[in-house]
N, C-alpha and C positions, 0 to 999 in steps of 0.2 A: 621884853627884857632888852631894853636898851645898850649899845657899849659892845653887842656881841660880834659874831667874827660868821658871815657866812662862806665857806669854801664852793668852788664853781671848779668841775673840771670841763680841760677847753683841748680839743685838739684840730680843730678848724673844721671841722665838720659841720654842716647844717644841724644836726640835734646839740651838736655841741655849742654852737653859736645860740640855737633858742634856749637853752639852759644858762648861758651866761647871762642874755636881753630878760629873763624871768627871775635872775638871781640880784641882779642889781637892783630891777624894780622894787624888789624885797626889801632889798637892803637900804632903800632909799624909804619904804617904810616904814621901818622898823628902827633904824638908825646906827643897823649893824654897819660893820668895814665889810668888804668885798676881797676877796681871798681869789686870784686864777693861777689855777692850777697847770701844768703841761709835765708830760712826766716821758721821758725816752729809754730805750734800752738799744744795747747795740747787738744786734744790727738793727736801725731803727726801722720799728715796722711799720712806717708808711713812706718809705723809700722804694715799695714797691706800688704805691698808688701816685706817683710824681716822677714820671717817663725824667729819663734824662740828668738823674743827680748821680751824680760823677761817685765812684767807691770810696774816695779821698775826702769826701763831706765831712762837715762835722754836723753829729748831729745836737749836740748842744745847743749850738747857736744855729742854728734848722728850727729846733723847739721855741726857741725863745724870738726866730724872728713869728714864728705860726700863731703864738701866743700874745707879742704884738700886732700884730695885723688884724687878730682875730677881736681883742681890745678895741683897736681903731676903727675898723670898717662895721661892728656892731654897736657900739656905748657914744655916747656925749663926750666931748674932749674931757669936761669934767671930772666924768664919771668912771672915766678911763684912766685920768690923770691919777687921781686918788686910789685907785686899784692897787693891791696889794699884787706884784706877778711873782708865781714861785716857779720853777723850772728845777726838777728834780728828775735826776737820773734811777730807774729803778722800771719796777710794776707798776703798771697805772692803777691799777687795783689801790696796794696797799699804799703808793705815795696818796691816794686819797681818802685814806683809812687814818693815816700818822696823820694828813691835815688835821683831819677833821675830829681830831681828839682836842677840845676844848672849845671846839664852835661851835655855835646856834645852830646851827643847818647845813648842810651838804647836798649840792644841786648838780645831777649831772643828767646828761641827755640819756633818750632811751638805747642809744646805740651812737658809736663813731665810727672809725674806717675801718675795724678789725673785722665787725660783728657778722652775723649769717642772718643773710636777707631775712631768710622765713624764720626767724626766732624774734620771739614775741618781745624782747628783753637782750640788751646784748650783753658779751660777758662782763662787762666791768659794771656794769648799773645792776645786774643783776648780782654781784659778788658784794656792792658795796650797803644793797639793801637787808641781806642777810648778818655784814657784818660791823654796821657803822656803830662808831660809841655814841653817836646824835642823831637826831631825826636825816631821812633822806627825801626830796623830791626827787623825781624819774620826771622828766618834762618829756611830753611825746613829741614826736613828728608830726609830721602831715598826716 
């Protein structure tokens, strides 16, 4: 089905970044658009994994530079240029449950920076496989 809308959630993290590099390839076969995802709440929870961000951050524009970077330093200028980037303030969960109501596919890593080492599944791959209106991939790590 050509014309459709793949959703990728991206919080810069290593599984997150191979779910983006596996979402595009997709999409490049398929000839779906390319949808990244970035979703924050406040107090944003990876201000504790980034020594040194001052309380007066904003995390808005935190998310939205993590979500270009993450673009740039994985995808083809192309491929990145064409990208779809949403930055929404909320649950990553459900901001990628709303995406992903009327897309072809929903692509997120098996785990980002919130999740616990020894869990097979972290919580947001695992909430969004129970509860997506589209098919989901879970793309693993190493």
């Amino acid at each position: 089905m050509a014309g459709g809308r793949i959703v990728v959630g991206v919080d810069g993290s290593a599984p997150s970044l191979k779910a983006l590099k596996w979402a595009a390839a997709q999409a490049a076969l398929t000839g779906d658009s390319l949808q990244a995802l970035i979703s924050w709440e406040y107090p944003a929870s990876w201000a504790t994994v980034m020594p040194g961000v001052p309380l007066e951050f904003d995390p808005e524009r935190l998310a939205k530079q993590i979500l270009d970077e993450s673009l740039e330093k994985t995808l083809d200028a192309g491929t990145a240029g064409a990208a779809t980037r949403t930055v929404v303030s909320g649950n990553a969960p459900q901001a990628l449950l709303d995406a992903a109501k009327g897309a072809t596919l929903l692509v997120v890593g098996d785990r980002g920076y919130s999740g616990f080492k020894a869990a097979v599944l972290g919580s947001v791959s695992s909430h969004v496989t129970h509860h997506s209106p589209c098919p989901v991939v879970v793309v693993r790590g190493e």
